[in-house]
N, C-alpha and C positions, 0 to 999 in steps of 0.2 A: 504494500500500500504506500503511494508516493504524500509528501508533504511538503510542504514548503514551512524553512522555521527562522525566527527573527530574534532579535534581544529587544525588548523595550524597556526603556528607563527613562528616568528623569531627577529632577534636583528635587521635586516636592508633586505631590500630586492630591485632587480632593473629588472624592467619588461622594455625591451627595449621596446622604441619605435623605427620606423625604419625609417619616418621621423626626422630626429636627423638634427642641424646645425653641422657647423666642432669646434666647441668650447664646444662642452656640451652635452651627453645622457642622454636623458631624458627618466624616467618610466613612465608607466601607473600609475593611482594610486590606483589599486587595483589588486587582481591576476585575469585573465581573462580563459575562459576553455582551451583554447589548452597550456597555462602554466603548468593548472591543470593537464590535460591530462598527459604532460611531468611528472609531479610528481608521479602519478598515475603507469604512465609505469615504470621510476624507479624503484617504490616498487616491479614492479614484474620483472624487470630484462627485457623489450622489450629496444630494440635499440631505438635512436636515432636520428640527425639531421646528426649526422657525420656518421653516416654507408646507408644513403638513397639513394646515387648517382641518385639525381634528381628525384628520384620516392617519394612517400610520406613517413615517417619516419613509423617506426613498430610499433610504441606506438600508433600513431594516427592512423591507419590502423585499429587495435584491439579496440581503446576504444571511436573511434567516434561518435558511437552509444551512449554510456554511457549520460545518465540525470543527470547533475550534479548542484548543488546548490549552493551559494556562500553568506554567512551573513556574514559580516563585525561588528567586534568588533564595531564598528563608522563610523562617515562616511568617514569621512577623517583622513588621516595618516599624520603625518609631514613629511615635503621632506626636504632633506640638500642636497646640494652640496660639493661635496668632490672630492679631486682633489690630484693626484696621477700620479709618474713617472712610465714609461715602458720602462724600460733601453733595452730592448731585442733587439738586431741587427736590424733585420729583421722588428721591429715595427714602426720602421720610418726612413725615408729618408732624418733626418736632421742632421744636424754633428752632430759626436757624436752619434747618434741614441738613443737619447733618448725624445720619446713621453710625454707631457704632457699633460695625459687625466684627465676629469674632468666628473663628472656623478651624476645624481641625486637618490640619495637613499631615500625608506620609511624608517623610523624609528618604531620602534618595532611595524610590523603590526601584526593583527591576525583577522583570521576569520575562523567558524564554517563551516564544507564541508559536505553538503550529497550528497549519490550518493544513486539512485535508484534501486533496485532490480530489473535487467532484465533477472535472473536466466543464464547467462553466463557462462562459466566455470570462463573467466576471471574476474567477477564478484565474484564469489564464491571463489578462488586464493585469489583475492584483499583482501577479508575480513578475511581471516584465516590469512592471512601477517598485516593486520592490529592488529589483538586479538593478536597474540603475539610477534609482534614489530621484525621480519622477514625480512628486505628489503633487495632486491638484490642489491642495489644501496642506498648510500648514499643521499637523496633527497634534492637540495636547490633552495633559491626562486628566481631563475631566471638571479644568478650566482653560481658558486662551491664556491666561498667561504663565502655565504651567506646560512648557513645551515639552513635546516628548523625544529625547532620541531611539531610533531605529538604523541596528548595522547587525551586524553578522549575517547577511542572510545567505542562505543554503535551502537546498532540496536535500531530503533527506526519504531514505525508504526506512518502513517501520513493518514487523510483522506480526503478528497474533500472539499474543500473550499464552503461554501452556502451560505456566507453572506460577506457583507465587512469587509476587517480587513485591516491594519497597515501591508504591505507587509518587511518584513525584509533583505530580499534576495534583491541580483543584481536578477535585470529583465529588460529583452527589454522593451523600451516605448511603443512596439505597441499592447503588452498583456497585458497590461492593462489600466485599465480605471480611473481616479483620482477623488474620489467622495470628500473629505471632508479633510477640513483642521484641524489639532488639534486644540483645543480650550486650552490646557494646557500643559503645558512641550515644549522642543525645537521643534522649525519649520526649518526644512531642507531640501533638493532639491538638491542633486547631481545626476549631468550627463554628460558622458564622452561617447565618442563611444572605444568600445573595439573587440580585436576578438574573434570572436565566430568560426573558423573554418579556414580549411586550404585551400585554393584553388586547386585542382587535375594538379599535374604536374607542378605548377610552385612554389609551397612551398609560397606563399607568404600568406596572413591574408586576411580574407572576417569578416565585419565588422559590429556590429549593435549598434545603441545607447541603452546604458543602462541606466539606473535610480535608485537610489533609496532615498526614501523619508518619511516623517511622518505622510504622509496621509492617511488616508481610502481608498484603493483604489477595484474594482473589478477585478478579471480576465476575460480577455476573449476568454479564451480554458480549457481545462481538465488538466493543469500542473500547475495549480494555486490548494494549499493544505494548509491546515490547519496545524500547527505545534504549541505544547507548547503555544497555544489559539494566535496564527499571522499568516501572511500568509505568504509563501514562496512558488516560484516560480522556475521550473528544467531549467532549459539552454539546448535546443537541438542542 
């Protein structure tokens, strides 16, 4: 099974959440697919949140389909809170008009992306924009002015998983199976529920708990592969 795979990082990144209190926005603490998605659509120049009027944006239209992978440098990123005036009129209704937002940023995350060869055209686009660093859009992590860098890219082949391994990738909890704790090096366990998709017509996130961990674990479907002797797991 062919792939194509990239490094993404950056110096700060803020994956909104959308329950937020009124004092604080808080991110995800990792990049989740329909952010990637957005990324994704960038490079090839599709619309949008702001050009949808209600209907679903063009990027997620085109690459919903897309198997996309997600391996995290680590497990966990640092978060800071950083806190910042919006003098802008219109951004608040307190004298004066100016807002006192405050948000929580990762600090220089990265992780490894592959996406699966579904022989698309937009597939095929994506990756020729990838080889020579092409993008219609400026791409960042989940603000504009939170740029992201992309380099290492490669085609890689990947094949069927047949035994257990050390899954590296975010994976739902319910593909797989957790056989075996490490016996040596760190023991870790993150899980957080993130979106995995858009809901039709109301734009709002449909949501699975992810995981990822140091265990041994099995899959239990055909999107659990073998990679660079670990497992990794596609996000549908």
């Amino acid at each position: 099974m062919k792939a194509i795979s990239f490094n993404l990082s950056g110096r700060f990144a803020h994956f909104k959440k959308p329950d937020v209190n009124s004092h604080t926005y808080f991110t995800y603490s990792h990049i989740h697919k329909v952010a990637l998605l957005g990324i994704l659509g960038s490079i090839l120049g599709l619309k949008g949140y702001g050009n949808s009027k209600g209907d679903l944006p063009e990027f997620y239209e085109k690459l919903k389909e897309f198997k996309v992978s997600i391996i995290p440098q680590k497990p966990y990123f640092t978060k800071k809170i950083v806190t910042f005036n919006n003098s802008v009129g219109y951004a608040s209704e307190e004298q004066g008009g100016n807002l006192i937002v405050r948000e929580q940023w990762l600090e220089n995350p990265a992780w490894e992306i592959l996406v699966l060869d579904n022989e698309s055209d937009e597939f095929r686009e994506l990756k020729e924009r990838l080889f020579k660093k092409e993008f219609a859009y400026v791409p960042y992590l989940g603000k504009n002015d939170h740029f992201a860098n992309i380099d290492e890219v490669k085609e890689i082949e990947l094949k069927e998983a047949t035994t257990g391994l050390v899954c590296i990738s975010l994976a739902k909890k319910d593909d797989l199976v957790l056989k075996k704790a490490p016996r040596f090096g760190a023991n870790f366990f993150y899980e957080e529920y993130l979106p995995v998709r858009l809901k039709d017509k109301f734009l709002i996130y449909e949501y699975e708990k992810m995981i990822l961990s140091s265990w041994v674990v099995e899959g239990r479907s055909e999107k659990f592969f073998e990679y660079e002797g670990k497992g990794v797991i596609f996000i549908i």
